[in-house]
C-alpha positions as CSV (number, residue, x, y, z in Angstrom):
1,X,118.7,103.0,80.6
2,X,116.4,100.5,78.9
3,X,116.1,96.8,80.5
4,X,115.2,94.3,77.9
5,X,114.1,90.7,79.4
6,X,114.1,88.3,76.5
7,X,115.0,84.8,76.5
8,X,115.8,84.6,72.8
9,X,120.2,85.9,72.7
10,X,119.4,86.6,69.1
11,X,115.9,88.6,69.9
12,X,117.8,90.3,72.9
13,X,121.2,91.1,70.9
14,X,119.4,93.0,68.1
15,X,117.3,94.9,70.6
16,X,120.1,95.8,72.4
17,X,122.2,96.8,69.3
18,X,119.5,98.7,67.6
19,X,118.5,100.6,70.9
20,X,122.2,101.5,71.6
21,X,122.8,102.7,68.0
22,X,120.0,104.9,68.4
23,X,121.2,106.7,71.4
24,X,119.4,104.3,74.0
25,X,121.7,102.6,77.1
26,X,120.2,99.4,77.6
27,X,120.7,95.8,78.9
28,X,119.8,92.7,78.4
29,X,118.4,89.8,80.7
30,X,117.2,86.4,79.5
31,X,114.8,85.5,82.7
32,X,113.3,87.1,85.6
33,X,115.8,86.1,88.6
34,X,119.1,88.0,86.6
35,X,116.1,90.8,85.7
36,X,115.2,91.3,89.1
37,X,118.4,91.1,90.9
38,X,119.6,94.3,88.2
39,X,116.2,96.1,89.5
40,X,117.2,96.1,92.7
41,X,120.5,98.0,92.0
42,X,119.2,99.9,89.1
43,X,116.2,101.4,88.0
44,X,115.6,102.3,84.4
45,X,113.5,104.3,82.3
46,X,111.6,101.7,80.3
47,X,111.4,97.3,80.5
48,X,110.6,95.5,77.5
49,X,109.2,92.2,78.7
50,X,108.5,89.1,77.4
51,X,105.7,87.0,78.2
52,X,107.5,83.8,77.3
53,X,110.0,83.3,79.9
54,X,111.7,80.5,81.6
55,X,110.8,80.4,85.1
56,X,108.5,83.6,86.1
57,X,106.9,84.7,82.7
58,X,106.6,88.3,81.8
59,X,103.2,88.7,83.5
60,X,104.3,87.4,86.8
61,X,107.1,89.9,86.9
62,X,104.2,92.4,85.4
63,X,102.5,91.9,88.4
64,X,105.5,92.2,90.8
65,X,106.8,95.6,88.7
66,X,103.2,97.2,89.3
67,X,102.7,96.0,93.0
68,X,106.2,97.5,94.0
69,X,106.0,101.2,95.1
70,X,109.4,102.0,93.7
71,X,109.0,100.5,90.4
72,X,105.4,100.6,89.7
73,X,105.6,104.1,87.7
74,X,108.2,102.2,85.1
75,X,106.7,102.2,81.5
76,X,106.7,98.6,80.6
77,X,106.5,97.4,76.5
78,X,105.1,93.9,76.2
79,X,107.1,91.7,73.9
80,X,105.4,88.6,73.0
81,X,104.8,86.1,70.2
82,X,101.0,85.9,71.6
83,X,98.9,88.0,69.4
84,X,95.7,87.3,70.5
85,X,93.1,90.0,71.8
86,X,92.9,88.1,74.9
87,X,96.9,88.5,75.5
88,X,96.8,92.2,74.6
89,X,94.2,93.3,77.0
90,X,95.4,91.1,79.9
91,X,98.8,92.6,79.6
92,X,97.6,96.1,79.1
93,X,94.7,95.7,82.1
94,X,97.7,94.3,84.2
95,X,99.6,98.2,83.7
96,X,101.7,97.6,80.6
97,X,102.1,100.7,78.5
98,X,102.3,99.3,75.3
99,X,101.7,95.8,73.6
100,X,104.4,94.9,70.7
101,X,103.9,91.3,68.4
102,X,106.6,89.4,67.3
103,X,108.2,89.7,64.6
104,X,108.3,93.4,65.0
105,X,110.8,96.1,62.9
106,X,113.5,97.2,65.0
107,X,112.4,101.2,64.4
108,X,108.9,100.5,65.1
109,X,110.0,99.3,68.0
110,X,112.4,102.3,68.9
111,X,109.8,104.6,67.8
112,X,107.0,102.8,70.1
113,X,109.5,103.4,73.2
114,X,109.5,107.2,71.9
115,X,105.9,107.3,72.2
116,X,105.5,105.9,75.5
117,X,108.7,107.9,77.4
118,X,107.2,110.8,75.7
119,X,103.5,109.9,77.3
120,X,104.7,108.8,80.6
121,X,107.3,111.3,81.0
122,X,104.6,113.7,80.3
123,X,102.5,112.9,83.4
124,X,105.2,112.2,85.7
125,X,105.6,116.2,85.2
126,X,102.2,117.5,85.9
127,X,102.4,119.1,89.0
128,X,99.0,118.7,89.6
129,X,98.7,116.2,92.7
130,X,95.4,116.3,93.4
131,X,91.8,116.6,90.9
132,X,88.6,117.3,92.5
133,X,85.0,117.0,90.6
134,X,82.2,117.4,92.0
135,X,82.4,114.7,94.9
136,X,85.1,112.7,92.9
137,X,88.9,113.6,94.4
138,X,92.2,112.0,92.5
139,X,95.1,112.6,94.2
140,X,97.8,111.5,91.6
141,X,100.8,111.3,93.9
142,X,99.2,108.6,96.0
143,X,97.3,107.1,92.9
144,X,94.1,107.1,95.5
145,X,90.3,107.9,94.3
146,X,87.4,108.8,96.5
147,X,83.9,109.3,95.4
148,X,81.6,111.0,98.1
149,X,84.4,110.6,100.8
150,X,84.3,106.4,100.1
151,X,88.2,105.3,98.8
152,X,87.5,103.4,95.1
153,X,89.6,100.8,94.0
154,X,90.4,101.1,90.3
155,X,92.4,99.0,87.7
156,X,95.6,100.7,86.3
157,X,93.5,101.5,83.1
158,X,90.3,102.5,84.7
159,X,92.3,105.2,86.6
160,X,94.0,106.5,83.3
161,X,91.0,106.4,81.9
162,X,89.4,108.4,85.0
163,X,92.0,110.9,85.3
164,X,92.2,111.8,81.4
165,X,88.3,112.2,82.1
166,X,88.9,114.5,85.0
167,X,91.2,116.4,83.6
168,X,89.1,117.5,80.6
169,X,86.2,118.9,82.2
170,X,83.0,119.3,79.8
171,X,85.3,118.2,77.2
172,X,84.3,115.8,74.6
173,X,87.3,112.1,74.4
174,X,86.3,110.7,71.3
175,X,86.8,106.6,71.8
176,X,90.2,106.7,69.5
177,X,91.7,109.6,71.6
178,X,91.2,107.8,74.7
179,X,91.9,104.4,73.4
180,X,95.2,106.0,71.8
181,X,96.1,107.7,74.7
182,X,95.6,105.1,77.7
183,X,96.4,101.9,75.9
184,X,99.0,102.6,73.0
185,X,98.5,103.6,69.3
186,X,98.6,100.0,67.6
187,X,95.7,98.3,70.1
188,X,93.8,97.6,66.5
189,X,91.2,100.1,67.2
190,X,89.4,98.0,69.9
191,X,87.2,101.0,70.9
192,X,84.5,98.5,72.5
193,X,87.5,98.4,75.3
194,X,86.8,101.8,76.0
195,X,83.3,101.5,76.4
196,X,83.5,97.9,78.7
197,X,85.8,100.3,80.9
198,X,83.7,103.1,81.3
199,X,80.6,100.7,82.2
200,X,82.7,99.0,84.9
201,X,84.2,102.6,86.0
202,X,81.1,104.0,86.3
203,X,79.7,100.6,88.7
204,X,82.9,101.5,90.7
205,X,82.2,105.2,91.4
206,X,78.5,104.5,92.4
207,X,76.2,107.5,91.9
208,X,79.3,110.0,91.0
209,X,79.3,107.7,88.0
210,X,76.8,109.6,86.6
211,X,79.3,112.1,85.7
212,X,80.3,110.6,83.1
213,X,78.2,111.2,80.2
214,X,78.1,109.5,76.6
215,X,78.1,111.3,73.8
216,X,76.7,109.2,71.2
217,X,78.4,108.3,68.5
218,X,81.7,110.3,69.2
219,X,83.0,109.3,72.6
220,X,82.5,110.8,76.2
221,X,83.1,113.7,79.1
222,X,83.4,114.4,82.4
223,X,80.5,117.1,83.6
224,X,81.3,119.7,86.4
């Protein structure tokens, strides 16, 4: 099931149409209050949100989606007429999987909830709960890091970006691969937001930020 909160009955009708045509189940909501009153009874496998909404906007219930233990592992596709850089990061920094602008094609749209059940799906499978390096520990199930036994609290991104790091020890991420991976194919190849994350990431993790190395001109890995 696929919840689509759209204001727009013309917006929300075709999405609804399209996704059901092509093998989706979804329903449709046109603010937060009918939105979160289906949550509670339901709890689907993808929201498309709006930013634009009467009432609570789409970041408001963003915030509410990613601060609720029982729906804070939800993909959520941001659905906005706000194109601007600004708006894209915000909503992706704020735990949004992906970033769509208005107007969008109907199977770019289908094909950009593909991509993200496909990545999310993928991870909810590891069965890997807990990464250790070195002094870092990640234990995935309780989405907690430590660095030299101290707890570290990391933005939604900066822990992707962390545990794709971790993961691939000695490995080289190029800056597409990990800007492709954590923050959605079509983020207009902002790599520089890969690199301001990293910065602050390493700040967070102290001296076990040093693990992270750069490797000029390609990207970056985690050392052992």
């Amino acid at each position: 099931m696929i919840f689509c909160v759209e204001d727009d009955s013309n917006i929300r009708e075709l999405v609804i149409y399209t996704l059901e045509t092509t093998g989706f189940k979804a329903r449709g909501f046109e603010d937060g209050k009918e939105f979160l009153e289906a949550l509670a009874l339901e709890t689907p496998e993808l929201i498309l949100l709006d930013i634009m909404l009467p009432g609570m906007d789409g970041l408001e219930l963003l915030s509410k989606l990613k601060a609720s233990p029982k729906n804070r592992d939800i993909p959520v596709i941001m659905l906005t007429a706000k194109g601007a850089e600004y708006d894209k990061v915000k909503a992706l920094d704020a735990g949004a999987d992906d970033y769509v602008t208005k107007p969008f094609g109907m199977m770019e749209l289908v094909s950009r909830i593909k991509a993200v059940l496909r990545r999310t799906q993928k991870d909810t499978q590891d069965p890997q709960d807990v990464i250790v390096l070195g002094d870092i520990e990640m234990n995935t199930k309780k989405h907690e890091v430590t660095a030299d036994g101290e707890v570290v609290t990391l933005t939604l991104k900066e822990y992707e970006l962390l545990k794709r790091l971790m993961k691939n020890p000695n490995i080289v991420m190029t800056r597409d691969c990990l800007l492709e991976d954590i923050w959605g194919y079509d983020f207009d190849g902002e790599t520089r937001t890969v690199d301001v994350h990293v910065r602050t990431l390493r700040q967070k993790l102290g001296k076990s930020g040093e693990k992270i190395e750069t490797v000029r001109g390609v990207g970056y890995r985690m050392s052992e």
